[in-house]
C-alpha positions as CSV (number, residue, x, y, z in Angstrom):
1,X,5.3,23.5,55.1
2,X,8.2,22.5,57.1
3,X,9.8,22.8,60.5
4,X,13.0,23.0,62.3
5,X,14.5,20.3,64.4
6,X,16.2,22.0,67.6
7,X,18.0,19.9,70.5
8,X,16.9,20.5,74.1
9,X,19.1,18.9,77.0
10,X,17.5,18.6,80.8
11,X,19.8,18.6,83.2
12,X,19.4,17.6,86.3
13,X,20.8,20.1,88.2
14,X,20.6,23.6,85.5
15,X,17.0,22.2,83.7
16,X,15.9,22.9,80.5
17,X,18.7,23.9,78.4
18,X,19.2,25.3,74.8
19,X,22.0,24.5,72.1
20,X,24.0,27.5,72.8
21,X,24.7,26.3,76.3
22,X,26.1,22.6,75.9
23,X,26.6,21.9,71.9
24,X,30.1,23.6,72.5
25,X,30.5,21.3,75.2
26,X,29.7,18.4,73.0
27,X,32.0,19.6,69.9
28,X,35.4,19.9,72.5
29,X,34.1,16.6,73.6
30,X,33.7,15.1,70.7
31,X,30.4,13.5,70.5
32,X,28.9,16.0,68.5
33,X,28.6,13.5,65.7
34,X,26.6,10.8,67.7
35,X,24.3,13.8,69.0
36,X,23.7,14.7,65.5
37,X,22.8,11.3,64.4
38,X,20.5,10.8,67.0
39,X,18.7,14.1,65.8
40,X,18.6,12.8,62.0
41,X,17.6,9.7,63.2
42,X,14.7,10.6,65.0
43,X,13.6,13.3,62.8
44,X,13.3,10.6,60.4
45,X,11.4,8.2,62.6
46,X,9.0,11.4,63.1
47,X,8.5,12.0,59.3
48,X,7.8,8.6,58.6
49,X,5.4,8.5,61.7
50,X,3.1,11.6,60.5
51,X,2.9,10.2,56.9
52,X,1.3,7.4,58.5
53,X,-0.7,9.4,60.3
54,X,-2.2,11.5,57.9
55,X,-5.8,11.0,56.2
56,X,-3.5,12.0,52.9
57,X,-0.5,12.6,51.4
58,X,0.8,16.5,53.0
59,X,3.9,18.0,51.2
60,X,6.5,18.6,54.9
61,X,9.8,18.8,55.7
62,X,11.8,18.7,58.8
63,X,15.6,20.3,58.7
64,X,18.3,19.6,60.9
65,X,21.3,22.0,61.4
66,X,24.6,20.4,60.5
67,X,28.3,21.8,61.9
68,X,31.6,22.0,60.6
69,X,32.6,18.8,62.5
70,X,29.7,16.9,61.3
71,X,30.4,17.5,57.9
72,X,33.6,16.1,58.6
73,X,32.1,13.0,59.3
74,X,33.4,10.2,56.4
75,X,30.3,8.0,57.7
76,X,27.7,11.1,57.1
77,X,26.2,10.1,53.6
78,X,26.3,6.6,54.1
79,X,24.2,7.0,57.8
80,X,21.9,9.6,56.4
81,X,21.5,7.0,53.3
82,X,21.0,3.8,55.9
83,X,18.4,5.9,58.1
84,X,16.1,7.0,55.4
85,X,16.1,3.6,53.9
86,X,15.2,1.9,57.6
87,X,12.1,4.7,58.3
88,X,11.3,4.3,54.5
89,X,11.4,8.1,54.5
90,X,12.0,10.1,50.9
91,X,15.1,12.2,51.3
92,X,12.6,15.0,50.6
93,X,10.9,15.2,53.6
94,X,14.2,15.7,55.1
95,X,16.7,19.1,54.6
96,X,19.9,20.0,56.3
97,X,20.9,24.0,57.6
98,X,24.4,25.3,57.4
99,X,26.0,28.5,58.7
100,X,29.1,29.7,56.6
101,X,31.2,29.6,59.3
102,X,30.8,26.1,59.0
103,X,31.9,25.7,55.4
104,X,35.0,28.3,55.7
105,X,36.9,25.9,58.1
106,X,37.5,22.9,55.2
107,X,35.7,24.1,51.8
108,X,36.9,21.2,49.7
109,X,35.4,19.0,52.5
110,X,32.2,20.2,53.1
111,X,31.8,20.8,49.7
112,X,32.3,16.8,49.1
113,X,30.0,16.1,51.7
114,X,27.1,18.5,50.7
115,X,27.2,17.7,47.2
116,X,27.0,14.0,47.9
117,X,23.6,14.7,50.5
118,X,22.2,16.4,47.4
119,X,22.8,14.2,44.6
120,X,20.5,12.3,47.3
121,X,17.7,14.4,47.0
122,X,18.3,16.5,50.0
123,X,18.0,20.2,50.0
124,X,19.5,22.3,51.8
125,X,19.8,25.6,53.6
126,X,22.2,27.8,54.3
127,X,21.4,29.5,57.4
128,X,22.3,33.1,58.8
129,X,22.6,34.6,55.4
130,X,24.1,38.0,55.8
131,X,26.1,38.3,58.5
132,X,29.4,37.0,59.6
133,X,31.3,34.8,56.8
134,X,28.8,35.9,54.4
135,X,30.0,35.3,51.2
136,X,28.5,35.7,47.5
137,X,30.9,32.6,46.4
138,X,29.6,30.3,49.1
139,X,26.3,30.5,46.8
140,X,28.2,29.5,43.5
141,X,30.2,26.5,45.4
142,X,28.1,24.7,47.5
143,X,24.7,23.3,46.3
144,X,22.5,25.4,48.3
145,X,18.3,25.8,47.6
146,X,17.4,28.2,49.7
147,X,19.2,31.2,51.7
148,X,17.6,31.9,55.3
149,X,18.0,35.7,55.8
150,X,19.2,36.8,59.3
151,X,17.3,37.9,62.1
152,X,19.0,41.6,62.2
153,X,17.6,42.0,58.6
154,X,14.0,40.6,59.2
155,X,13.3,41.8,62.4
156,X,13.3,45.6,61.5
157,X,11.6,45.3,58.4
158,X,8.9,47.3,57.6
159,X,10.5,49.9,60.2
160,X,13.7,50.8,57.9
161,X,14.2,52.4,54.6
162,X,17.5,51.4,55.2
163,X,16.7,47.8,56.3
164,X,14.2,47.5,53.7
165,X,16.3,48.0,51.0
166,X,18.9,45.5,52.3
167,X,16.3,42.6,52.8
168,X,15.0,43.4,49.1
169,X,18.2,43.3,47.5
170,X,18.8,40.0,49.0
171,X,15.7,38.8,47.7
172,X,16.1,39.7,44.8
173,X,20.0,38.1,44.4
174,X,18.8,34.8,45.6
175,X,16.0,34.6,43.3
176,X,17.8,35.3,40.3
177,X,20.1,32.8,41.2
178,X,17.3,30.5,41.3
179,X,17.7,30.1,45.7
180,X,14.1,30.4,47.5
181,X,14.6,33.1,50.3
182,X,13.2,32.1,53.9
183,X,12.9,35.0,56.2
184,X,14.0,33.8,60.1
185,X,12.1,35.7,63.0
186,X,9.5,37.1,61.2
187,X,7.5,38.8,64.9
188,X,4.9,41.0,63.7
189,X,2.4,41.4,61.2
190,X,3.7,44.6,59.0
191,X,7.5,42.7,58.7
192,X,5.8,39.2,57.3
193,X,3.8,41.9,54.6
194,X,6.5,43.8,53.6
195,X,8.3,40.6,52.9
196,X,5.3,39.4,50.8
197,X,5.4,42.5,48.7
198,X,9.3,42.1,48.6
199,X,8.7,38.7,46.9
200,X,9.6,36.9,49.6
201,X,8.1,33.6,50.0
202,X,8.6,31.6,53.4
203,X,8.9,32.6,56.6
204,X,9.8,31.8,59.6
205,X,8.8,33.4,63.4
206,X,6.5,33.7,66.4
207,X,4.2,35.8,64.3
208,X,3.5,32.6,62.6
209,X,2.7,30.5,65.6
210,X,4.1,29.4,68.9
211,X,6.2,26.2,69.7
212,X,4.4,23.2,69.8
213,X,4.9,19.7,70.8
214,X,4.9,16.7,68.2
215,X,1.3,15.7,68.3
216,X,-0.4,19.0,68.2
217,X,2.1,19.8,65.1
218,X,0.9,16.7,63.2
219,X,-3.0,17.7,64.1
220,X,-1.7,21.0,62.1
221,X,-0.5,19.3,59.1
222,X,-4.4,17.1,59.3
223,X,-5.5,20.7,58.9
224,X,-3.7,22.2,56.6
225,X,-5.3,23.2,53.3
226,X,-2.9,25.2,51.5
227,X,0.6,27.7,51.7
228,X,0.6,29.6,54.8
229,X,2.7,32.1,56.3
230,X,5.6,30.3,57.4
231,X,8.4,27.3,57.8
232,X,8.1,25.1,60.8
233,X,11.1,24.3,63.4
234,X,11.0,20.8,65.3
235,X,12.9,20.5,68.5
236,X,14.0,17.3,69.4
237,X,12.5,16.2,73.1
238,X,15.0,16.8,76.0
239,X,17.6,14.7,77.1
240,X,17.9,13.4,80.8
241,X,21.7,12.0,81.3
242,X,21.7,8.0,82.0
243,X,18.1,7.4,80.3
244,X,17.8,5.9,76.8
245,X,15.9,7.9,73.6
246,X,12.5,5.9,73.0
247,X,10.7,6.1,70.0
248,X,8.2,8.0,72.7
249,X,10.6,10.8,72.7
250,X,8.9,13.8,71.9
251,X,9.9,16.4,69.1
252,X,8.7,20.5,69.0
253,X,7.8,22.2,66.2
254,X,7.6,26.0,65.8
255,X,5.6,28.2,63.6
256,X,5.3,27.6,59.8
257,X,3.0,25.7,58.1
258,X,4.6,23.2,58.6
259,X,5.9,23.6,62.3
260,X,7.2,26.3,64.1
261,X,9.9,27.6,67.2
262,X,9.6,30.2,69.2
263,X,12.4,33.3,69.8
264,X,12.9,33.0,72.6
265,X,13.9,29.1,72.5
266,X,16.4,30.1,69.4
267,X,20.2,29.4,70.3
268,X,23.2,30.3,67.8
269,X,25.3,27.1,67.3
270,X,25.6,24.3,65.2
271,X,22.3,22.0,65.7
272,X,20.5,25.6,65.0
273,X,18.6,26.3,67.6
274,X,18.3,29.5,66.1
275,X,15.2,28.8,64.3
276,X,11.5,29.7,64.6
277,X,9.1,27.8,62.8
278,X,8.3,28.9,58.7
279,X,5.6,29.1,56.8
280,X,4.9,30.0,53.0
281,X,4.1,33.8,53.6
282,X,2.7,33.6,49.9
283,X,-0.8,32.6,51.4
């Protein structure tokens, strides 16, 4: 089970607002380092939180989407390293996503920095597999563990030939390269089956479940009794300017086993907020 960590901002003045329309902002700005910290850290605090929590020990995760500037960050190991040791949380309870427009801008970089978060015991994700930079080399240089197909691919599955064929022969390419595949906006019931009979194992969409807020996703994990349809998403609570981040703060999950987000709260940027909860769909 996992779920997806996705930031939220209120604003005074527009409201609720998702990543799209302020992490850009926040990279010309340059604070998008800070903001990402913050995310890690509380994710962190969370996972260390529900282990407490639960009756016994459940196997979770909670991922947090990383940008190019991030990985840029000299200080990103060393935090990541610092934060897991405070919140006593295993490095795998937590993974990190990645688009590959993120890794074409500095290879030798973020390869450094991803291989140094994985000798930690992080996995990671690469996210948006199959559109835009995608690349079959990005698979052989970076230490990636699973591949998260894109929405265009997923969405129309069991509706295609066409489609169909495409999905399955990305299945198949990741799994004999040893990747788990995670299927993103998985909406309906005949796409999360004909990804099952494709051999695809995790999945991630409202089909699974709808977003939910911190506590009811930890009174899903007391409940859970085995693999489920789907990979969680966690959103991180919004932020009012001026006020302070409690340990109150509240995170979302969306629908997975482990927590999941809803469509229409996804955002394409850097701190994907393009993520809807997974699940195993092996059930």
């Amino acid at each position: 089970m996992g779920a997806e960590a996705l930031l939220r901002w209120r604003h005074p003045v527009e409201g609720l607002l998702a990543p799209k329309e302020f992490l850009g902002i926040a990279e010309e700005a340059g604070v998008i380092v800070p903001v990402t910290r913050w995310i890690i850290q509380r994710v962190c605090r969370l996972a260390a939180e529900w282990r407490r929590r639960l009756p016994q020990p459940v196997n979770f995760y909670i991922s947090v989407n990383l940008s190019a500037a991030v990985l840029r960050d000299p200080g990103l190991r060393d935090y990541v390293a610092r934060v897991l040791e405070d919140t006593r949380t295993p490095p795998g309870y937590l993974k990190f996503e990645l688009t590959e427009g993120g890794l074409i801008s500095n290879v030798s970089t973020a390869r450094e920095a991803l291989e140094g978060l994985h000798r930690m015991g992080i996995e990671l994700m690469l996210d948006d597999f199959g559109t835009g930079y995608s690349s079959l080399s990005h698979l052989q240089l970076f230490p990636f563990d699973y591949v998260k197909i894109d929405r265009p691919f997923v969405k129309r599955t069991g509706s295609e030939r066409a489609n169909n064929a495409i999905t399955s022969a990305i299945l198949q390419m990741t799994s004999s390269l040893g990747l788990q595949a995670v299927a993103e906006v998985v909406e309906t019931q005949a796409a999360a089956q004909a990804l099952l009979q494709m051999g695809c194992n995790f999945g991630q969409g409202n089909f699974f479940s709808a977003p939910v807020e911190a506590e009811q996703a930890l009174e899903q994990l007391r409940h859970y009794v085995g693999p489920s349809p789907v990979v969680p998403t966690v959103r991180a609570a919004a932020v009012t300017p001026g006020q302070g981040h409690s340990a109150g703060d509240t995170l979302v999950l969306p629908d997975s086993p482990t927590l999941v987000l809803p469509a229409d709260m996804n955002a394409e940027n850097t701190i994907n907020d393009d993520e809807v909860p997974k699940r195993d769909v092996a059930g």
